[in-house]
Residue, then its C-alpha position, 0 to 999 in steps of 0.5 A: x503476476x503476483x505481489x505480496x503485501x505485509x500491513x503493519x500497525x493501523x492497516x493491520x488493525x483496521x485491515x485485520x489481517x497480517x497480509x495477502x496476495x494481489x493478483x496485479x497485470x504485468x508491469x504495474x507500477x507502485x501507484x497503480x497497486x496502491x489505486x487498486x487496493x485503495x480501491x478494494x479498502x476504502x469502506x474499511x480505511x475510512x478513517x485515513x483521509x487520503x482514502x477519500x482524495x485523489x492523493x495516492x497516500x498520506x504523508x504519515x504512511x509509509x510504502x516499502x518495496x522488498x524493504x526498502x522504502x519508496x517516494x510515491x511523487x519520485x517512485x510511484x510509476x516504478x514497476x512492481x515484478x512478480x513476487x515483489x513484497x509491498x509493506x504498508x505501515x503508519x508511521x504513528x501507531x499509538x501504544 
């Protein structure tokens, strides 16, 4: 199945793209999406310290699912759905 992500303020800029698509297994949870694209960014995202932790994301981040955003400690093993959209964005985005 397919999920779709949107990056906004520093995943944008570090990332260098607006968004694009994960081919993820059936069923995958939220936590298990964000392990995978930890894993595919984590030379480029270096500069976030939870990209080097076993925790899953940092507190000053914020995870949305079709828009309305989700508590990975209470969430994270919710199952995405084909065509679900995952927004990642910082909190703190300098000016």
């Amino acid at each position: 199945m397919r999920v779709k992500t949107i990056y906004l303020g520093l995943f944008r800029n570090k990332i260098g793209k607006k968004g694009e698509q994960f081919d993820v297994t059936e069923g995958a949870s939220l936590n298990g999406f964000i392990k995978t694209f930890r894993s595919k960014y984590k030379d480029t995202l270096s500069s976030f310290p939870w990209v080097k932790t076993e925790s899953l994301i940092d507190p000053t981040v914020i995870v949305m699912v079709n828009g309305a955003a989700k508590n990975l400690s209470k969430e994270g093993d919710d199952a995405l759905m084909d065509g679900d959209v995952v927004t990642l964005m910082t909190i703190i985005s300098g000016g």
